[in-house]
C-alpha positions, 0 to 999 in steps of 0.5 A: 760499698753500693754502686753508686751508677745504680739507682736505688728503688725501695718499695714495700714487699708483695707475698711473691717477695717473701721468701726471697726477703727471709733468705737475704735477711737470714744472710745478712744476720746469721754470720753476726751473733752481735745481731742477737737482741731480746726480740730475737730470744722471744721469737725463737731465732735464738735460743740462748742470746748468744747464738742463732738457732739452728733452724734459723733460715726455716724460721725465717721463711715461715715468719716472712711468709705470714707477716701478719696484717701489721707487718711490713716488708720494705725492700731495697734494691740497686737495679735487680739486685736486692740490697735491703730488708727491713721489717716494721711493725704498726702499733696503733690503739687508743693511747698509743700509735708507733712504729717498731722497726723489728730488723733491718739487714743492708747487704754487705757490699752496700753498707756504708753507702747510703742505703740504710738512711734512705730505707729508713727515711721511706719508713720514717715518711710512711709511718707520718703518713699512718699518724705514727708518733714514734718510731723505735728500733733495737739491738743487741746490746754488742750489735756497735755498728747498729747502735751508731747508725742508729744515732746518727738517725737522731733515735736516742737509746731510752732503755735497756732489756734485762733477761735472765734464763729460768 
């Protein structure tokens, strides 16, 4: 549970906080195969849908160290202490204009405790702000946990993924 005597600040990541984000993130997921989605397998973070990769931290720090132009790191903290990364993805063109919550990873001393809502709530406000549409966000399909917290955020399920190894 989060220390509530602490405030908590949330802001977007500078490349000087790319690194420290891929380690807590990679933290935070690697004990918990449930985490494992399609966008995992298609990013190579697992290899098989089931378990990380073995290189995962690696992984990781090169994807978080490069994010892209359309990429954000959002980041929570509780004084010093990182609590939250999250990652999101901007998807604006001609017919569609979206955002993809591609991970968020609430450490686990301080779930539970509000951190997640407030991280998304500062995602849900600066996507409005771009003229998002639409904010998506997924797991893998045994990730319970995510998928309550989800709904009690008011995203409803509109898919499923299949896969099939060739």
């Amino acid at each position: 549970m989060t220390d509530k005597t602490l405030p908590l600040s949330i802001r977007w990541a500078a490349p000087e906080d790319h690194k420290a984000a891929a380690a807590f993130i990679t933290a935070a997921i690697q004990p918990d195969p449930g985490y494992i989605s399609h966008g995992e397998i298609q990013t190579g973070l697992s290899l098989d849908g089931r378990n990380w990769a073995p290189d995962l931290a690696e992984k990781m720090e090169i994807d978080f160290a490069e994010p892209g132009p359309d990429r954000r790191i959002v980041l929570a903290f509780e004084g010093d202490a990182l609590v939250c990364v999250g990652v999101v993805l901007k998807c604006f063109d001609e017919r569609a204009r979206y955002v993809v919550v591609e991970d968020i990873a609430v450490s686990p001393a301080a779930r539970s405790g509000g951190v997640g809502r407030r991280v998304m709530a500062f995602v849900e406000d600066h996507a409005r702000t771009w003229g998002a549409d639409w904010a998506f966000m997924e797991s893998g399909i045994r990730n319970d946990r995510a998928h309550a917290f989800f709904e009690r955020l008011n995203y409803q399920p509109i898919s499923k993924v299949f896969a099939k190894a060739l």
